[in-house]
C-alpha positions as CSV (number, residue, x, y, z in Angstrom):
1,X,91.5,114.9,69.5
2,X,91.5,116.7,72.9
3,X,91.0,113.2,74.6
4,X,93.9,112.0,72.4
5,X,96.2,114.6,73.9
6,X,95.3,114.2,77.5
7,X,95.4,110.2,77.7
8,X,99.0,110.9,75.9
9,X,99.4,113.1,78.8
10,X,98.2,111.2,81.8
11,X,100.3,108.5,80.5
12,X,103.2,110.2,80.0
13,X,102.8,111.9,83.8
14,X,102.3,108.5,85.2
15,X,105.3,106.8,83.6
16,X,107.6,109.0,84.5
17,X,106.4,109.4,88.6
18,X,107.1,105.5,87.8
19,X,110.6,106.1,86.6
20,X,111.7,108.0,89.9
21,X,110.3,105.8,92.3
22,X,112.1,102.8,91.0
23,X,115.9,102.7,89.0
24,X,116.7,99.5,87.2
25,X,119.4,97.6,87.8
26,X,120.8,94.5,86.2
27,X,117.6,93.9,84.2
28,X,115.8,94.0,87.9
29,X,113.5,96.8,89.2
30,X,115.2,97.8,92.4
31,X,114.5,100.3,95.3
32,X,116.3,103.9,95.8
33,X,119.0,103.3,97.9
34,X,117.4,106.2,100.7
35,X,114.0,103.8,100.5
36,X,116.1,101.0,101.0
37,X,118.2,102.2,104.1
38,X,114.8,103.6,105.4
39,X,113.5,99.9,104.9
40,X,116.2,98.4,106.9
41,X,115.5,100.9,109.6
42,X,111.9,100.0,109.8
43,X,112.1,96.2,109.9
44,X,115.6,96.2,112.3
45,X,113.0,96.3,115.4
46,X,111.1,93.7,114.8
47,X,113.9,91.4,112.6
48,X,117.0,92.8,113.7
49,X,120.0,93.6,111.2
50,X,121.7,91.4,108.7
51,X,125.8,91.4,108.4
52,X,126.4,89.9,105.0
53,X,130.2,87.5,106.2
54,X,133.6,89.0,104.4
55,X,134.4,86.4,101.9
56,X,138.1,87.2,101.7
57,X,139.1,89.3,98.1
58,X,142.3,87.5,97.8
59,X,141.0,83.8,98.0
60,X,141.2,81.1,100.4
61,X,144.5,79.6,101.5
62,X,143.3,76.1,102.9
63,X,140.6,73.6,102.6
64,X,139.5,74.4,106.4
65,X,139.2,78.4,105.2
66,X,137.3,76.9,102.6
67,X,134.8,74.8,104.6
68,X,134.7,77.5,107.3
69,X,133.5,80.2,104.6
70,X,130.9,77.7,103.2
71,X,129.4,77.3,106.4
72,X,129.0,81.5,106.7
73,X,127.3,81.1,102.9
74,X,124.7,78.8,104.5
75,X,124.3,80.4,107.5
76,X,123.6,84.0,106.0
77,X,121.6,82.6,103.2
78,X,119.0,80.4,106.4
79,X,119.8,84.1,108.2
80,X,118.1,85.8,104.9
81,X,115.1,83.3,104.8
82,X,114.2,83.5,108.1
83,X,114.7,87.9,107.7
84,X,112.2,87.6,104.7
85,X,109.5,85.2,106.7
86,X,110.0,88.1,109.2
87,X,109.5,90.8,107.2
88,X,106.3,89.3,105.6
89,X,104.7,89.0,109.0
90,X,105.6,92.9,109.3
91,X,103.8,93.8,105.8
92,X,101.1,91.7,106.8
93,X,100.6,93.5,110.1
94,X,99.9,96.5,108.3
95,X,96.9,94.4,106.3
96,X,94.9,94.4,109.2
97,X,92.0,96.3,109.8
98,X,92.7,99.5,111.4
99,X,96.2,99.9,110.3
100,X,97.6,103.1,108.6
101,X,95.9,103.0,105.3
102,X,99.5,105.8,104.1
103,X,101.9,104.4,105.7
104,X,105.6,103.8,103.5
105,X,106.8,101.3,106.3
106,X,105.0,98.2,104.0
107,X,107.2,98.9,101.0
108,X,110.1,100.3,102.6
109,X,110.0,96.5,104.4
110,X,109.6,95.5,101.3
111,X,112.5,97.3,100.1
112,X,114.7,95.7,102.6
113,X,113.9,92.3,101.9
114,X,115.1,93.0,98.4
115,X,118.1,94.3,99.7
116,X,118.4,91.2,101.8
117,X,118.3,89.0,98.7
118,X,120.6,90.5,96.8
119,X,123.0,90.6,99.6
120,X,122.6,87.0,99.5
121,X,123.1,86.5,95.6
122,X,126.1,88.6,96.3
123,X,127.6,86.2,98.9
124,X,126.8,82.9,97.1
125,X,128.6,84.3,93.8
126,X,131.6,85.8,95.8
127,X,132.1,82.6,97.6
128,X,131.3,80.5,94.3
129,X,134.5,82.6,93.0
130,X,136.9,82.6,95.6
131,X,136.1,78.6,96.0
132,X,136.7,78.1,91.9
133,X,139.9,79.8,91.9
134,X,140.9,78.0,94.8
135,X,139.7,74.6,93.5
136,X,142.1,75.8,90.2
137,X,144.9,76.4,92.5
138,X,144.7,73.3,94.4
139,X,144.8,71.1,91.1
140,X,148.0,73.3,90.4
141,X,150.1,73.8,93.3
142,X,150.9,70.8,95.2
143,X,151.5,72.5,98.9
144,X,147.7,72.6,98.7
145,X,144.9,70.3,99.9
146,X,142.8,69.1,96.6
147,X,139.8,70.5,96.5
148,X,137.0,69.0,94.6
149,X,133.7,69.9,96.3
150,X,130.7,72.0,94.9
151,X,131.5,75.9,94.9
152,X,127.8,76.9,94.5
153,X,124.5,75.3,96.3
154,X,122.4,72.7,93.9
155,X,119.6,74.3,92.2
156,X,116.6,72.5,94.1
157,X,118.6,72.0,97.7
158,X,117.7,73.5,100.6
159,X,120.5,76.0,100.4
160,X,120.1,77.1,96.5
């Protein structure tokens, strides 16, 4: 019965330590925002620093807006890749024999790269927005150019 009671117990113990290292969010496990922030800081040497583009709240007032604010999509999204190939060589560096066996920069990197992603996500449905309503607007108001392009990147492309 005493072994019972303590595996009960160690389990219990464990699941919660789990619990405050990660928060869920969105049906995703996600890292505290101070472990992210400490992420970006360790990884801004060797990757540099992403700056997600402003897709503009109120919507896009011509087709060259449009096209313009596609091309910052894509660009931020090849910008993410590349910031998660770079972060991988950083994580690996710390695989190598002779690294520090305690140190948090591996999973605060890793922490960052998540952070990167959903930056990303974030940006592809913003822009997927804005372009719908403006595609819905253009259909309606005659003083603007039609617009009857893609709002989001293909599933299977090199850009979704």
């Amino acid at each position: 019965m005493k072994t019972v009671l303590l595996a009960l117990a160690a389990g219990l113990c464990a699941t919660t330590a789990g619990a405050q290292q990660m928060a869920s969010y969105q049906g995703y496990i996600v890292c505290p925002a101070s472990q992210t922030q400490d992420g970006i800081d360790v990884v801004a040497e060797a990757c540099g620093r992403l700056t997600p583009p402003a897709i503009p709240a109120a919507g896009f007032s011509s087709v060259s807006e449009l096209r313009e604010a596609q091309l910052d999509r894509e660009t931020f999204t090849a910008d993410v890749d590349n910031y998660g190939a770079c972060v991988n060589q950083l994580i690996n560096s710390y695989r190598r024999p002779g690294a520090p066996a305690d140190s948090a920069a591996p999973d605060q990197a890793a922490c960052a790269h998540a952070w990167a992603e959903d930056q990303a996500t974030q940006i592809v449905m913003d822009y997927g927005r804005a372009c719908v309503d403006f595609s819905n607007r253009s259909m309606t108001d005659a003083t603007i150019e039609p617009w009857s392009g893609s709002c989001y990147p293909e599933f299977g492309s090199e850009n979704g």
